[in-house]
C-alpha positions in Angstrom: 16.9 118.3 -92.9 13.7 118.3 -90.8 14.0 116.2 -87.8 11.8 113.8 -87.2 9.6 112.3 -84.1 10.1 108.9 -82.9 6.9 106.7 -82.4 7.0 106.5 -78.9 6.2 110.4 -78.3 3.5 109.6 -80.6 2.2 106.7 -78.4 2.7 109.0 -75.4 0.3 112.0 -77.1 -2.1 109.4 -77.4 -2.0 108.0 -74.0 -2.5 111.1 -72.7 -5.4 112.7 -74.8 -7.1 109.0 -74.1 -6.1 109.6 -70.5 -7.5 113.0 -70.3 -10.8 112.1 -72.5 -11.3 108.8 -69.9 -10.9 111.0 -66.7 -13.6 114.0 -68.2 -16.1 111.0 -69.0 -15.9 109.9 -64.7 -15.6 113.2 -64.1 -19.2 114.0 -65.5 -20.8 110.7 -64.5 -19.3 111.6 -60.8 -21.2 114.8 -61.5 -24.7 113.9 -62.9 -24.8 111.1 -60.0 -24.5 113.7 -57.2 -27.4 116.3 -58.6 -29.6 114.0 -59.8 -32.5 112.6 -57.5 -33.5 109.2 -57.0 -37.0 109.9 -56.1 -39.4 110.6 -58.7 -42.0 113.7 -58.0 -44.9 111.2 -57.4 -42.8 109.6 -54.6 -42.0 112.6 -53.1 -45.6 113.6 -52.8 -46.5 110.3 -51.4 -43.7 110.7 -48.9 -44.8 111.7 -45.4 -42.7 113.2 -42.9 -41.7 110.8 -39.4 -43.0 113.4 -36.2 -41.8 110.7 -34.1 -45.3 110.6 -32.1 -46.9 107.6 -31.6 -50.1 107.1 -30.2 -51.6 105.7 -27.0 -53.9 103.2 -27.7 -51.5 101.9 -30.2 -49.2 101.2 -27.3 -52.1 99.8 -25.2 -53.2 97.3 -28.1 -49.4 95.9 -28.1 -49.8 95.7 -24.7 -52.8 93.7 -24.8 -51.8 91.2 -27.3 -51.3 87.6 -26.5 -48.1 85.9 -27.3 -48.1 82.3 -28.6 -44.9 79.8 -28.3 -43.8 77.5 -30.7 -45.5 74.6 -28.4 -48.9 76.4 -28.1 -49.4 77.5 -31.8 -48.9 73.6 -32.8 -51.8 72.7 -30.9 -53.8 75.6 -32.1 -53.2 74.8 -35.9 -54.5 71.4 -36.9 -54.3 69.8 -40.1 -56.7 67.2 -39.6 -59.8 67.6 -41.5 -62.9 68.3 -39.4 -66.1 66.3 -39.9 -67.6 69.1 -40.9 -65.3 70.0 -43.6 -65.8 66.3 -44.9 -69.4 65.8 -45.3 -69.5 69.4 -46.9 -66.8 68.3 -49.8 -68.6 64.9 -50.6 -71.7 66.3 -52.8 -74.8 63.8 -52.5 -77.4 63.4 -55.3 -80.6 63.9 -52.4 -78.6 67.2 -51.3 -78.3 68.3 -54.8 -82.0 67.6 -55.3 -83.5 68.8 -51.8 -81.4 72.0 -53.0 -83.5 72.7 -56.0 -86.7 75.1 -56.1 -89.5 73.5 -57.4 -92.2 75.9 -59.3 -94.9 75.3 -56.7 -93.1 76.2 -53.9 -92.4 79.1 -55.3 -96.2 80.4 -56.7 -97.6 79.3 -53.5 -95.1 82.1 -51.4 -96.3 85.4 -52.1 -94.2 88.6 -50.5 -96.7 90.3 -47.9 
């Protein structure tokens, strides 16, 4: 009489070959993560190296800028609407027409 295997050893073979075929899958993605590149070839063309130099007159210009506080940029910004800004918005019928060429005025110029 053969003797036979109980179904628990067969549960453990299985838990182990699914183990083992789990681990080798995060075992290659741990793999292809570390040797592949993020950085396509284009973007490594278009990267330039840092020298760490920076120029003079650069640091002169952010010397010379002017710094504005909170207070001093409200007055500077305005959201009222200037006059000017008004009467160019509202379209009168004389502008449109003073705006027009008529065909004498333009025989009776002549380029020189």
């Amino acid at each position: 009489m053969k003797p036979t295997r109980t179904v628990s050893s067969y549960v453990l073979l299985v838990g182990v070959i699914g183990l083992s075929i789990v681990g080798g899958i995060v075992a290659y993605q741990i793999y292809s993560a570390t040797i592949k590149s993020q950085t396509t070839q284009e973007q490594a063309k278009a990267i330039k190296p840092l020298d760490g130099v920076i120029n003079q007159s650069t640091i002169d210009s952010l010397r010379k800028r002017v710094v504005y506080s909170d207070t001093q940029m409200g007055l500077l910004i305005k959201s009222e609407p200037t006059p000017e800004a008004t009467e160019a918005a509202t379209i009168s019928p004389e502008a449109t027409e003073a705006a027009t060429i008529s065909p004498e005025a333009t025989a009776s110029t002549t380029i020189q």
